[in-house]
Every structure is written in structure tokens, then in C-alpha cells.
Residue frames as a rotation matrix with the C-alpha (Angstrom) as fourth column:
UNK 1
0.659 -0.739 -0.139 -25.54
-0.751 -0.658 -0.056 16.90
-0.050 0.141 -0.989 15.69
UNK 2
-0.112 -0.662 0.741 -23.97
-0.817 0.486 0.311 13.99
-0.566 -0.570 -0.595 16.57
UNK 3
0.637 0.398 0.660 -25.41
0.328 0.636 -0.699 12.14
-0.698 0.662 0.275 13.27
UNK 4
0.942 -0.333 -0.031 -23.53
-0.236 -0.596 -0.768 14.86
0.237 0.731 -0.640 10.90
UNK 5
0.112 -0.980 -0.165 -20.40
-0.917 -0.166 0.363 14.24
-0.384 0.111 -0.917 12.63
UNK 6
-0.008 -0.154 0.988 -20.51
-0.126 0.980 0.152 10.40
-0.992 -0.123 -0.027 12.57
UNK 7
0.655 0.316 0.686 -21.57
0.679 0.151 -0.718 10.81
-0.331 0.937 -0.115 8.64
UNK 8
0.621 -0.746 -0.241 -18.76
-0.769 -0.520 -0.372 13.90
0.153 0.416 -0.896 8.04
UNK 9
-0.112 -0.981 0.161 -16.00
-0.922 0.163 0.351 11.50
-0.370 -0.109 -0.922 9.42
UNK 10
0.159 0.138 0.978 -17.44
0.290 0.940 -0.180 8.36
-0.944 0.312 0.110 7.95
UNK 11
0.934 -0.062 0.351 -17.38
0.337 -0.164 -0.927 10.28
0.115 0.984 -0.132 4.17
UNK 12
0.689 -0.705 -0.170 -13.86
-0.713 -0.701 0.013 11.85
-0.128 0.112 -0.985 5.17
UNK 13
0.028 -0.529 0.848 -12.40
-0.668 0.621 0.410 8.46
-0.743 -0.578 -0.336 6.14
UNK 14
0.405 0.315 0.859 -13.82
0.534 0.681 -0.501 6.64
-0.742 0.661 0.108 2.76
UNK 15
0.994 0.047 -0.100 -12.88
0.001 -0.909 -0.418 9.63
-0.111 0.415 -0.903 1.18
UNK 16
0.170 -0.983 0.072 -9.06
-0.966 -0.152 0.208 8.97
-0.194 -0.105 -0.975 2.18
UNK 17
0.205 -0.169 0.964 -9.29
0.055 0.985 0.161 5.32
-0.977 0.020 0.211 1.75
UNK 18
0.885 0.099 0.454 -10.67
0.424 0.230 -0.876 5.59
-0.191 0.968 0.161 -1.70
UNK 19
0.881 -0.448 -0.150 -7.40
-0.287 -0.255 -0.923 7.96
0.375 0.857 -0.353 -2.39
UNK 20
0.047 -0.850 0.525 -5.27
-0.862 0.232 0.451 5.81
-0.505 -0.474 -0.721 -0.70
UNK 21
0.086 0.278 0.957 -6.44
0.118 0.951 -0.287 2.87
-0.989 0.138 0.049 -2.44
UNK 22
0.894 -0.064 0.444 -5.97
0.448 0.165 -0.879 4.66
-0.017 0.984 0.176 -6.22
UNK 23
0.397 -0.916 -0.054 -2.50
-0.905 -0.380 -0.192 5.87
0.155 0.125 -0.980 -5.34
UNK 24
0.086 -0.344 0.935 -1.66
-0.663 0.680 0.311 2.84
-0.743 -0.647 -0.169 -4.53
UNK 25
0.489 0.240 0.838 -2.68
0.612 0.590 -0.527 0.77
-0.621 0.771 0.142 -7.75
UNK 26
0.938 -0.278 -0.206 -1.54
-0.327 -0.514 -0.793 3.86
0.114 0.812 -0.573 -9.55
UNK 27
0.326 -0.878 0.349 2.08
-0.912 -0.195 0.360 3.49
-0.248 -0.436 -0.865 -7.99
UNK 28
0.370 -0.172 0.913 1.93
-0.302 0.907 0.293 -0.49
-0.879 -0.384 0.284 -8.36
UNK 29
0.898 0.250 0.363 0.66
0.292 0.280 -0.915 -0.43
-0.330 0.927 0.178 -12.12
UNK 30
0.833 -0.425 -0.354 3.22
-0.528 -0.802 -0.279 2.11
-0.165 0.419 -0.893 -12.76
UNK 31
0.044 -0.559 0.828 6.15
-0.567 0.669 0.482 -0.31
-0.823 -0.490 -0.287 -11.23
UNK 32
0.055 -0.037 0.998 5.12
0.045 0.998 0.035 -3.40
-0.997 0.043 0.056 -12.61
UNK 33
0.868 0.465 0.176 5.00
0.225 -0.051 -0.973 -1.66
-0.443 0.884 -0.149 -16.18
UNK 34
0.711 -0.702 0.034 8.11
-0.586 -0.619 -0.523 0.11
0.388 0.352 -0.852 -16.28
UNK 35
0.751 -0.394 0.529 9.76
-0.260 0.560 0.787 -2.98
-0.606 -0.729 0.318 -14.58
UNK 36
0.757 -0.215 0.617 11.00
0.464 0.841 -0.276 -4.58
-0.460 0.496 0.737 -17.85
UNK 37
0.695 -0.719 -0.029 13.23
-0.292 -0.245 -0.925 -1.87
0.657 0.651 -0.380 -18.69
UNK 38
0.680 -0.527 0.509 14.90
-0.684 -0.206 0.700 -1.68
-0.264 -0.824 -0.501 -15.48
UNK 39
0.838 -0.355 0.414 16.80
0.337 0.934 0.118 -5.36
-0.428 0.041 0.903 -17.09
UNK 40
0.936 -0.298 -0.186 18.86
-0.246 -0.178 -0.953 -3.73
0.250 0.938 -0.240 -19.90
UNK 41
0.342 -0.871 -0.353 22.83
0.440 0.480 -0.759 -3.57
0.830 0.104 0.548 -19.37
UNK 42
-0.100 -0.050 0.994 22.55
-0.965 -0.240 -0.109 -2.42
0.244 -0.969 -0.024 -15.77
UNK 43
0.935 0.107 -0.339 22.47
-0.011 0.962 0.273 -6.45
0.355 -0.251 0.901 -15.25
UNK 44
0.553 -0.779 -0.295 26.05
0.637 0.624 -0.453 -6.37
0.537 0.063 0.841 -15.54
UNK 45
0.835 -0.478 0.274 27.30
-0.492 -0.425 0.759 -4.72
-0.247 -0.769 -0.590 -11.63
UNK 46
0.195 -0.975 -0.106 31.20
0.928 0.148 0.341 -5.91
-0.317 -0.165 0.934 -12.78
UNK 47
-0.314 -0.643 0.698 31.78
0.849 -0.519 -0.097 -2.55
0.425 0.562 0.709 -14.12
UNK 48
0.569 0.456 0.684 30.44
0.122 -0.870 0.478 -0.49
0.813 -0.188 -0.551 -11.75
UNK 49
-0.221 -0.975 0.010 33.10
-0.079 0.007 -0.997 0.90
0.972 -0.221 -0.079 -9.75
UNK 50
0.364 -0.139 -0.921 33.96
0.925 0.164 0.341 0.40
0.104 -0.977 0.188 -5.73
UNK 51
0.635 -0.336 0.695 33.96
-0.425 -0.904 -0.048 3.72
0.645 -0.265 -0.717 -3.88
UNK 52
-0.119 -0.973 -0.196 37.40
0.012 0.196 -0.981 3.76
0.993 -0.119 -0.012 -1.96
UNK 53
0.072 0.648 0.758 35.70
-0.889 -0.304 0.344 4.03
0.453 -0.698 0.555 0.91
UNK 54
0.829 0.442 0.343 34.84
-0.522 0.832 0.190 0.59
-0.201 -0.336 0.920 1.01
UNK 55
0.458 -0.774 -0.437 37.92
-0.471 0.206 -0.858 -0.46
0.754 0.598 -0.271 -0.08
UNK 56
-0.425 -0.454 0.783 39.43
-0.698 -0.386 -0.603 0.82
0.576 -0.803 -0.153 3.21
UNK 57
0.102 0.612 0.784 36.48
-0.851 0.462 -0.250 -1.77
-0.516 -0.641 0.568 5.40
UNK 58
0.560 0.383 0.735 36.92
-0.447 0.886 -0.121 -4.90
-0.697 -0.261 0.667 3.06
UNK 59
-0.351 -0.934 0.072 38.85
-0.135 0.126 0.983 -6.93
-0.927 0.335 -0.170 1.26
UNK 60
-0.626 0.367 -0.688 39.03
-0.763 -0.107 0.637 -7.05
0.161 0.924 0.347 -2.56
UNK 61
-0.849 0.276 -0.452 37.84
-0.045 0.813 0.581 -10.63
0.527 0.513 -0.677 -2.36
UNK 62
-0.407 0.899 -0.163 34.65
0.506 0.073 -0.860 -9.68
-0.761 -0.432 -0.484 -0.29
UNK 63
-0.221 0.118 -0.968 34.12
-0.263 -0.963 -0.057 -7.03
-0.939 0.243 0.243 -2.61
UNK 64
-0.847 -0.103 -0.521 34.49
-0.512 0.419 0.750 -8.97
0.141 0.902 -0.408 -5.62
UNK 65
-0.746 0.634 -0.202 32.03
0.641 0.767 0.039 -12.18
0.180 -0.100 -0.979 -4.09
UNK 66
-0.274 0.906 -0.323 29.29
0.254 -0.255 -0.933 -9.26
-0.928 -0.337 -0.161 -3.04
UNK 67
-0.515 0.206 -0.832 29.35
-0.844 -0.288 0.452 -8.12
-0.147 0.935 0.322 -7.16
UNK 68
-0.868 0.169 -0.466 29.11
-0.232 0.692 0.683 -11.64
0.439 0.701 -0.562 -8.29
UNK 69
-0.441 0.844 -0.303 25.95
0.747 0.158 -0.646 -12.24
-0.498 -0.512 -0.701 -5.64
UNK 70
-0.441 0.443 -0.781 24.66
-0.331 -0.889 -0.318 -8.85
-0.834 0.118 0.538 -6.80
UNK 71
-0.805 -0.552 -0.216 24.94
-0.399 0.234 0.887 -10.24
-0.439 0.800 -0.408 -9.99
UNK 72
-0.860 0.352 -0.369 23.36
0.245 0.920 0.305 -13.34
0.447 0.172 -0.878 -9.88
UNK 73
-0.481 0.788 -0.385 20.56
0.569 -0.054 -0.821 -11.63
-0.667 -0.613 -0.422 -8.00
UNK 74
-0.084 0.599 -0.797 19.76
-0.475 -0.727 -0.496 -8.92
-0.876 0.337 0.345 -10.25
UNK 75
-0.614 0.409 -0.675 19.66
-0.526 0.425 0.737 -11.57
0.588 0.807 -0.046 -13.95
UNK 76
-0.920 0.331 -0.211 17.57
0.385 0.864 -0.325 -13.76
0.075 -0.380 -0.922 -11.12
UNK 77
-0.562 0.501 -0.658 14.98
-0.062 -0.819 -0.570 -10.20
-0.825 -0.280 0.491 -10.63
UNK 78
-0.722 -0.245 -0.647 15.67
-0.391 -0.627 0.674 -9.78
-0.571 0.739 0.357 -14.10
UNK 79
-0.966 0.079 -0.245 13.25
-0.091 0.787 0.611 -12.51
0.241 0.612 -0.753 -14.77
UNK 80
-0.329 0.595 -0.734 10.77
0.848 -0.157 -0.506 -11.72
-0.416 -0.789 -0.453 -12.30
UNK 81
-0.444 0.099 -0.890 10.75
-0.358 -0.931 0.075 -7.78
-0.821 0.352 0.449 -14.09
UNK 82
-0.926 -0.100 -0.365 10.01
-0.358 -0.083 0.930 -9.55
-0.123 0.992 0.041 -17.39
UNK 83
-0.870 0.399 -0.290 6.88
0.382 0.917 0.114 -11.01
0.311 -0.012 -0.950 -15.82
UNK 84
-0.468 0.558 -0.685 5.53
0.439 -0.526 -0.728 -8.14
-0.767 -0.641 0.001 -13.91
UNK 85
-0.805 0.587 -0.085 3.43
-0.586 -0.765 0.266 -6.30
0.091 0.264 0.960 -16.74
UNK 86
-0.095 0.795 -0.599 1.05
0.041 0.604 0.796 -9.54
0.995 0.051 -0.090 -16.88
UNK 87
-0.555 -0.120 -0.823 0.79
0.830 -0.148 -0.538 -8.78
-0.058 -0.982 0.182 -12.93
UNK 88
-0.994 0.098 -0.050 -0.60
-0.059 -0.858 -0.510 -5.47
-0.093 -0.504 0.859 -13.25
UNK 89
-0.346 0.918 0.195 -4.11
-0.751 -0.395 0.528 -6.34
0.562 0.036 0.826 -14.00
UNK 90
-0.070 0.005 -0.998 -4.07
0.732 0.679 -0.048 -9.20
0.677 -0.734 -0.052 -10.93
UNK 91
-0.803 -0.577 -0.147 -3.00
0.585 -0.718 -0.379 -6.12
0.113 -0.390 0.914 -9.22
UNK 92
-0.714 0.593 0.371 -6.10
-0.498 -0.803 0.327 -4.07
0.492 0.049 0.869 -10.10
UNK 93
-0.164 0.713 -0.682 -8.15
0.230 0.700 0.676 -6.57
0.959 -0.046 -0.278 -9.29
UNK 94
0.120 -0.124 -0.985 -6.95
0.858 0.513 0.040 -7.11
0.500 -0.850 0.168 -5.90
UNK 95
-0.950 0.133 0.284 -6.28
-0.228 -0.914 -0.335 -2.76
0.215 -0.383 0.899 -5.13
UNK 96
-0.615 0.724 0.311 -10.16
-0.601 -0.686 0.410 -2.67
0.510 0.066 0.857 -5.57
UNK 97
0.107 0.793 -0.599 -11.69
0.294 0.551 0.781 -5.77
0.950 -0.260 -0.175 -3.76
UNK 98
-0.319 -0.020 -0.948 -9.75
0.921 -0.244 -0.305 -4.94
-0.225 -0.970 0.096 -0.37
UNK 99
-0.958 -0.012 0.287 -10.87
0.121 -0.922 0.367 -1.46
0.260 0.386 0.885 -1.61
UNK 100
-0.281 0.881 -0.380 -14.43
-0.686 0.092 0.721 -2.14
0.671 0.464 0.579 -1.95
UNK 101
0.242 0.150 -0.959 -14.17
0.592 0.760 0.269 -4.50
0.769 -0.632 0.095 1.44
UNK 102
-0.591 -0.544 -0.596 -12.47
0.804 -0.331 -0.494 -1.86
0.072 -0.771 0.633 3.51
UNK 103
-0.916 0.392 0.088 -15.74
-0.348 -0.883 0.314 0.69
0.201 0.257 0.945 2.27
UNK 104
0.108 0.990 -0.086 -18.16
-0.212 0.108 0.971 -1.20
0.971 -0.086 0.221 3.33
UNK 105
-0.182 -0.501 -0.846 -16.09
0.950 0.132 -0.283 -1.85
0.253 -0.855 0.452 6.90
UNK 106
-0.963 -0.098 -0.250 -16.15
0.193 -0.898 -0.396 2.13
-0.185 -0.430 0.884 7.49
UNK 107
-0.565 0.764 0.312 -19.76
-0.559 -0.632 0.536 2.24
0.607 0.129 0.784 6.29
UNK 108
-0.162 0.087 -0.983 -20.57
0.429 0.903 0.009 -0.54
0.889 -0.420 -0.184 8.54
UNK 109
-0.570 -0.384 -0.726 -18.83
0.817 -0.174 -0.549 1.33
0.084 -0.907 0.413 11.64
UNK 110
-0.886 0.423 0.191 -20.86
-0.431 -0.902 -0.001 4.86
0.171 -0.084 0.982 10.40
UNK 111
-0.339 0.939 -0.061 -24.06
-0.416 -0.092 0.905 2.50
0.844 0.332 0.422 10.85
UNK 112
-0.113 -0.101 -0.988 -22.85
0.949 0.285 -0.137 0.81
0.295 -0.953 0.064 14.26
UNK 113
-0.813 -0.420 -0.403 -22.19
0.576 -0.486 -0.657 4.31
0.080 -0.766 0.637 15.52
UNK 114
-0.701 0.708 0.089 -25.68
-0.534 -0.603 0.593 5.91
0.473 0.369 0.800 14.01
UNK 115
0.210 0.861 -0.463 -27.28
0.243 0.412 0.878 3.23
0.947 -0.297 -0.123 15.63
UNK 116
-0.460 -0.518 -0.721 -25.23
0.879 -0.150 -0.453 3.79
0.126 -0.842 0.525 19.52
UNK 117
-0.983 0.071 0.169 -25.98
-0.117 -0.952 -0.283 7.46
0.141 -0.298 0.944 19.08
UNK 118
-0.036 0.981 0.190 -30.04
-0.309 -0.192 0.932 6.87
0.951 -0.025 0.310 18.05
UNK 119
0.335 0.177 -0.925 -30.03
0.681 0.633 0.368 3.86
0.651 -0.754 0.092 21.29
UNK 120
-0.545 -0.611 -0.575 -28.22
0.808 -0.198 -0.555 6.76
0.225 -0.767 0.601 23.45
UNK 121
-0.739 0.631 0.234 -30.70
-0.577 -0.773 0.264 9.53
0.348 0.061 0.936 22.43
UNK 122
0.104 0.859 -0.501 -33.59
0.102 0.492 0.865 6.98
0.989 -0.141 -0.036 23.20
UNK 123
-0.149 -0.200 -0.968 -31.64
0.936 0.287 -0.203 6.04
0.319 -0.937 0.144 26.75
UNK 124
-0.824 -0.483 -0.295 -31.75
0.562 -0.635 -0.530 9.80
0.069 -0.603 0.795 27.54
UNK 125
-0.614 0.696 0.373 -34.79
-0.368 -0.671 0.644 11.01
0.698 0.258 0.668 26.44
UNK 126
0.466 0.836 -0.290 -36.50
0.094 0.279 0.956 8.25
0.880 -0.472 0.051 28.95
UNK 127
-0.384 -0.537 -0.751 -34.35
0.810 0.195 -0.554 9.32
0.444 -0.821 0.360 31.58
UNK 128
-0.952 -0.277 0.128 -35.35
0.273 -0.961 -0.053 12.43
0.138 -0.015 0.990 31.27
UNK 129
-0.027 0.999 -0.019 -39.02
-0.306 0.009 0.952 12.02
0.952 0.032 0.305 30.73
UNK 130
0.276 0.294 -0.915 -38.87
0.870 0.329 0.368 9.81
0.410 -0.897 -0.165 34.43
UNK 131
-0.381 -0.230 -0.895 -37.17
0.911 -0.260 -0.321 12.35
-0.159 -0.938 0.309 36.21
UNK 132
-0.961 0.236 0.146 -39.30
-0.174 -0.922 0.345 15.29
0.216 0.306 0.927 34.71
């Protein structure tokens, strides 16, 4: 009995890995593909307005110097976005080796514990046999 579970939660656990491990690549690939639009004329944060809110907490001239940082960060991204599709098969690579390293770790542990359970059935059966 105590084989079936160790083998149900060892296939349930590999089971979730494996779809943790292709949502993941899916989610990455996706990203790194659809990065390069993300550049267009959303670069340019001067024309996006200041809620009055903030107005009210800082002066203009913070307000002004956090745009131009924005700025200069997001054409600095903007390069970085234009780079990511050649990334996305590095990406696969790397989803599936720790993939494919982290499945043989959980089938590892289902053969550490298959072996504990056999060495504990042994330990009991000759306990039993002495004191019978």
C-alpha cells in the first residue's frame, strides 16, 4: 500500500512540475515575443498626464525629473525589448533542462522512499518472525 502511495504522489508531483514548467516557458516565450512592440510611441512618458493627486505630494520639478528618468529608462528597456525574441529559444532551452533535472530529483526521492519502505517492511517482518 505504501508503494502506490509513494508512486501516486511521485506521478502527481512530476505531474505538476511538468505543468509548471510548460506554463512557465509558455508565459516567458510569450513575453519575450511580444516585447518588441511594447517600444512604439509609448517611449515618449512627456505627454502622459500627472493625476492631481500627485500634484498635491510633489513639486512640479520632482514630477518633471521622475518623467525624464522614466524616460530615459524606458528608450534604455526599449533596447533590451528589441533583443528579447532572440532570447526565447535560450529560454526553452533552459525551461526544460532544470525541467528534466528537477524530474529526475522527484524520481530519485520516489526511489529513496521505495527503497525506506521495502528496508522497513524487511525490518518488520524479522521482528516479527523473532517474536512469533
Amino acid at each position: 500500500m505504501l508503494y502506490i502511495a509513494n508512486w501516486t504522489l511521485v506521478t502527481v508531483l512530476l505531474g505538476l512540475w511538468s505543468l509548471a514548467a510548460w506554463a512557465f516557458h509558455g508565459v516567458v516565450v510569450w513575453a519575450v515575443t511580444k516585447a518588441p512592440l511594447l517600444t512604439g510611441p509609448a517611449a515618449d512618458l512627456s505627454s502622459v498626464p500627472v493625476p492631481a493627486w500627485l500634484m498635491q505630494f510633489l513639486p512640479v520639478e520632482a514630477i518633471q525629473a521622475l518623467i525624464v528618468g522614466l524616460t530615459e529608462t524606458w528608450t534604455m528597456l526599449a533596447g533590451l525589448f528589441q533583443a528579447a525574441p532572440s532570447v526565447a529559444s535560450g529560454v526553452t532551452v533552459v525551461t526544460w533542462t532544470v525541467w528534466g533535472l528537477g524530474s529526475a530529483v522527484l524520481v530519485a526521492l520516489g526511489v529513496g522512499v521505495h527503497i525506506c519502505v521495502s528496508l522497513w517492511g524487511r525490518r518488520s517482518m524479522g521482528a516479527a518472525k523473532l517474536s512469533g
